[in-house]
FITORZA-943597 format. One record per residue (C-alpha): residue number from 1; residue in one letter; x negated, y negated, z. Coordinates in steps of 0.2 Angstrom, whole numbers. Layout:
BEGIN
   n res  east north    up
 NUM   A     X     Y     Z
...
//
This chain:
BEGIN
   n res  east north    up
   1   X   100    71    27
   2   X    98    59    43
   3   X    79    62    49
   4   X    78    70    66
   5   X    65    59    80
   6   X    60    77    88
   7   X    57    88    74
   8   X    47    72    68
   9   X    39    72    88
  10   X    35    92    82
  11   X    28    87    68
  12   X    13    77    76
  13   X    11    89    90
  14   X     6   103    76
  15   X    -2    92    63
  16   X   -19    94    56
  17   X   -25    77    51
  18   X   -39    86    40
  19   X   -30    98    30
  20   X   -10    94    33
  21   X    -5   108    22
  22   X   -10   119    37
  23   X    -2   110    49
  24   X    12   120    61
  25   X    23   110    49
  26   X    16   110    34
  27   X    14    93    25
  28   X    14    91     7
  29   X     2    78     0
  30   X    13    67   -14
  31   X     4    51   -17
  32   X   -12    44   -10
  33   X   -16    25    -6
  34   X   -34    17    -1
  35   X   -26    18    18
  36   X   -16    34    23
  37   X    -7    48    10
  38   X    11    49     7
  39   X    18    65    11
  40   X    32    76    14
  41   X    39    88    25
  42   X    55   101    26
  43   X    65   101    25
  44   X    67    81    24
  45   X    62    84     3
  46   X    72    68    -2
  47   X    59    58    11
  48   X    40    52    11
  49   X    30    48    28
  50   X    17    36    31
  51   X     7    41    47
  52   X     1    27    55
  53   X   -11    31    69
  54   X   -15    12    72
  55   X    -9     6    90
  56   X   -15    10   109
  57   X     2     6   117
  58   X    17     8   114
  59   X    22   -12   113
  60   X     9   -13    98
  61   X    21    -1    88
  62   X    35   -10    93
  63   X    30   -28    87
  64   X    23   -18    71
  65   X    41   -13    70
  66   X    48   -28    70
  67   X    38   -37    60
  68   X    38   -22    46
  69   X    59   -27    48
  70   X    54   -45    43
  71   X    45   -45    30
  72   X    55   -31    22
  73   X    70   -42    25
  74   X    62   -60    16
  75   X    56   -47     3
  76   X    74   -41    -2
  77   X    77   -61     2
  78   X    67   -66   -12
  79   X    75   -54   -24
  80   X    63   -39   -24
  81   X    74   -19   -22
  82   X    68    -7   -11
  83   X    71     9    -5
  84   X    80    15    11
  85   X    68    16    26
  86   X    68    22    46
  87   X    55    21    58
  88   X    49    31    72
  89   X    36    30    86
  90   X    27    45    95
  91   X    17    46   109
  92   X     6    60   110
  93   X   -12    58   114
  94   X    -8    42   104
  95   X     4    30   100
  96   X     8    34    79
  97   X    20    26    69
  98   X    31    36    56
  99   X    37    25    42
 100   X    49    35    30
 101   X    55    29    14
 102   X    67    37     0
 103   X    60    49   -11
 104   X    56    42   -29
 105   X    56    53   -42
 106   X    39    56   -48
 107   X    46    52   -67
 108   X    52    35   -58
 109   X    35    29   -53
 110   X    27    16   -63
 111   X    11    23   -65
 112   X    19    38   -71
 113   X    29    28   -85
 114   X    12    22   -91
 115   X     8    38  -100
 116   X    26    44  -103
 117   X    35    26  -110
 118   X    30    21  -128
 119   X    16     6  -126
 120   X    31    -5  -130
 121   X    40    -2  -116
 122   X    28     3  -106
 123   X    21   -15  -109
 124   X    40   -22  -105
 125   X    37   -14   -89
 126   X    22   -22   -83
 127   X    32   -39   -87
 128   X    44   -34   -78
 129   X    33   -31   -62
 130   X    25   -49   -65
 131   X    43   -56   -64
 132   X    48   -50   -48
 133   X    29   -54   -41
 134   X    33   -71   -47
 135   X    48   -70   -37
 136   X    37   -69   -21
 137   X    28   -86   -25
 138   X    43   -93   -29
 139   X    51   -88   -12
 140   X    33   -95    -4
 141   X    34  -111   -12
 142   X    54  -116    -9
 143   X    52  -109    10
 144   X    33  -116    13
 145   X    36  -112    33
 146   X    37   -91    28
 147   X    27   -87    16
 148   X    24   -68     9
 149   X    10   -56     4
 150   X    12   -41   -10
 151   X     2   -30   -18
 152   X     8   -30   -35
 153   X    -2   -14   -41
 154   X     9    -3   -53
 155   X     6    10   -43
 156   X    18     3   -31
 157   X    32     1   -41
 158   X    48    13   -48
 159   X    58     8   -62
 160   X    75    18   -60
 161   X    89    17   -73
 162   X    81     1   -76
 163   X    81    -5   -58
 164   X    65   -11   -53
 165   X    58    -5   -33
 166   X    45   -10   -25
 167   X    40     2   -11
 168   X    21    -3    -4
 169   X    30   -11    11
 170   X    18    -3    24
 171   X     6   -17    30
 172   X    18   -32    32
 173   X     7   -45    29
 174   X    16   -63    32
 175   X    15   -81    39
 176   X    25   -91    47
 177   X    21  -110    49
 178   X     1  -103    43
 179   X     1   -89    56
 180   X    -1   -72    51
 181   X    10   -63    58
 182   X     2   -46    58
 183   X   -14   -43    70
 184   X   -27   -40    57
 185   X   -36   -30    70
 186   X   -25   -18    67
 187   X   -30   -14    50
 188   X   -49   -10    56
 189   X   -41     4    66
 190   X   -41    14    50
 191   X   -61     9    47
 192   X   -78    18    54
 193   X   -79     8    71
 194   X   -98     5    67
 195   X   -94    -4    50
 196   X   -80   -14    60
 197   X   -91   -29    64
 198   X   -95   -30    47
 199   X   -79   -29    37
 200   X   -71   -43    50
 201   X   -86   -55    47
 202   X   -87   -52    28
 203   X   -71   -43    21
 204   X   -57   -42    30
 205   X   -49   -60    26
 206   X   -53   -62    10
 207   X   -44   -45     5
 208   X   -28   -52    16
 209   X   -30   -68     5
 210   X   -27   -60   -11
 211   X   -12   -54    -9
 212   X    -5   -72    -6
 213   X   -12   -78   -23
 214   X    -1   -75   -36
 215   X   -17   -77   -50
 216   X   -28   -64   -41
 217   X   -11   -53   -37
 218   X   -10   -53   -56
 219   X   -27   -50   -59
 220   X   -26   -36   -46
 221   X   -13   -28   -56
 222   X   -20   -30   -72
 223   X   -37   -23   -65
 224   X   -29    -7   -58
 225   X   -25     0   -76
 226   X   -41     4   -77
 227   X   -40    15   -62
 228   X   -23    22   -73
 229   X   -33    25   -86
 230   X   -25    13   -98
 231   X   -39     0  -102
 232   X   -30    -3  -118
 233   X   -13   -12  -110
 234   X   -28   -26  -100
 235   X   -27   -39  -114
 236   X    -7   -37  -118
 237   X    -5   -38   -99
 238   X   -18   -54   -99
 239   X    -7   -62  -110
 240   X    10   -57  -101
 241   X     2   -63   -85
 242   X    -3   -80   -93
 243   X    14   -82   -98
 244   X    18   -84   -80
 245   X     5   -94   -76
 246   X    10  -113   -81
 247   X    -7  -123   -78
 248   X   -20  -119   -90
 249   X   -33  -120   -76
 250   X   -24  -103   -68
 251   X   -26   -96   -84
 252   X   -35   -76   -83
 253   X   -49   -69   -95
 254   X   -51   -51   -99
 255   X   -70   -54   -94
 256   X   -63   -59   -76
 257   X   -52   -45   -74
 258   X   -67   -31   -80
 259   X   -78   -39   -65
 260   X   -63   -40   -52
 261   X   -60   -23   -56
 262   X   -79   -16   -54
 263   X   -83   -26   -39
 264   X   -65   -16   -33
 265   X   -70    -2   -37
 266   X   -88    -1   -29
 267   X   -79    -9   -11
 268   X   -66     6   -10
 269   X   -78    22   -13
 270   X   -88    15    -2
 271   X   -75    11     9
 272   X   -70    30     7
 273   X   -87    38     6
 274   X   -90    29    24
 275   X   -72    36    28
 276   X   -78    52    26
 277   X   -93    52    35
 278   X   -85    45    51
 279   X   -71    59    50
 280   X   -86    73    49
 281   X   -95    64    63
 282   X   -78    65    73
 283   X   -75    81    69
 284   X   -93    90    69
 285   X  -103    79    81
 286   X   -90    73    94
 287   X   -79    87    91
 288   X   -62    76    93
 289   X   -48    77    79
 290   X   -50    63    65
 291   X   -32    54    66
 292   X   -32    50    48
 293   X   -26    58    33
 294   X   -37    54    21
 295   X   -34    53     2
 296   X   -42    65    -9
 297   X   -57    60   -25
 298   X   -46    45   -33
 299   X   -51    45   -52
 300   X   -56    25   -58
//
């Protein structure tokens, strides 16, 4: 079913940010990321929305548009699948962006198959996922003026009839010639303005670097099966990973992987716990709608 740019216009005019399931258009919460929630809405059932309540203009959207269509278009360039997708833009009292994907079938979803394949294959999959995140670096070192971001967590991947998608195409983070082509300022628009000043000087560039590093992409991947509660794939996925990894100097540890993943962990609830607060403050203090949908207690 072709989305309709007006019922999706009356969707954001009678949304409730807060609780979207009250909305005049009810929304129903399907996935959560660190970001924004996945949702969907009827009767569009074989769709997910991500809301994107990011830009002050209309020409911010606009450019985000097309450099979403870029990097989705050197991502399918370097060999990855992924769903069909449309955008939209509404003004309201802001500018939001609409980005709708495919559905998936939950059963489809990576993170899912953890628990549900046998460990063999479920181990299969992962190496899977590392060979088409290799594929990025690959495309990165044979076209070294474009060069591509990804965040390989399982989470962001569908195996379907044993085609592999990647579907985490939200934040397109790419260079061109060393310029990032994405304003990063952008990203703080989702972040407690007092803390702003403080993730720009001490956070925000090294988590945009990461996802250029094909070691610490891997070690980001492997570090998330904690948070799926499958601590017992991390040294199987430490070997497929090294695998990969031809210089023995690049080379990942289990020991490295346990600190990467705490360090993670504590930087995102406290990310989220701050979250929280600012969108009471906004709501209770200020009285003004938070724009945000924000996830629900993530287990880790």
């Amino acid at each position: 079913m072709e989305i309709n740019p007006t019922y999706i216009r009356d969707f954001e005019l009678g949304l409730n940010p807060q609780y979207p399931e009250k909305s005049k258009i009810p929304a129903n919460i399907v996935g959560f990321g660190e970001i924004s929630s996945i949702f969907k809405i009827k009767p569009y059932n074989d769709w997910v929305f991500k809301r994107l309540p990011l830009f002050h203009h209309e020409a911010e959207a606009s450019v985000y548009i097309e450099k979403y269509n870029q990097y989705t278009k050197y991502l399918k360039q370097a060999g990855l699948k992924l769903p069909p997708d449309d955008t939209f833009v509404i003004k309201s009292k802001k500018v939001i962006l609409y980005l709708a994907q495919k559905a998936i079938d939950k059963s489809d979803l990576c993170q899912n198959k953890l628990h549900t394949l046998p460990e063999k294959e479920a181990l299969e999959m992962i190496g899977t996922i590392f060979i088409d995140i290799k594929k990025i670096a690959d495309f990165n070192e044979n076209n070294q003026d474009i060069i591509l971001s990804i965040d390989g967590q399982v989470s962001n991947w569908a195996l379907v009839n044993n085609d592999l998608f990647y579907f985490d195409t939200s934040t397109p983070l790419f260079k061109i010639n060393g310029t990032e082509q994405m304003n990063p300022e952008l990203l703080l628009n989702s972040t407690p303005k007092a803390l702003r000043w403080i993730i720009r000087k001490f956070f925000l560039q090294e988590v945009m670097d990461r996802y250029y590093d094909l070691r610490l992409i891997y070690i980001d991947l492997i570090a998330n099966l904690y948070k799926e509660q499958k601590s017992d794939f991390i040294k199987p996925a430490v070997y497929l990973a090294n695998e990969l990894l031809l210089e023995s100097s690049q080379k990942i540890t289990e020991a490295e992987v346990e600190k990467y993943y705490k360090n993670d962990k504590l930087i995102w609830q406290l990310f989220l716990s701050f979250r929280k607060i600012d969108r009471w403050y906004s709501n209770h203090i200020l009285r003004k709608q938070y724009e945000f949908i924000l996830p629900g207690n993530i287990k880790r």
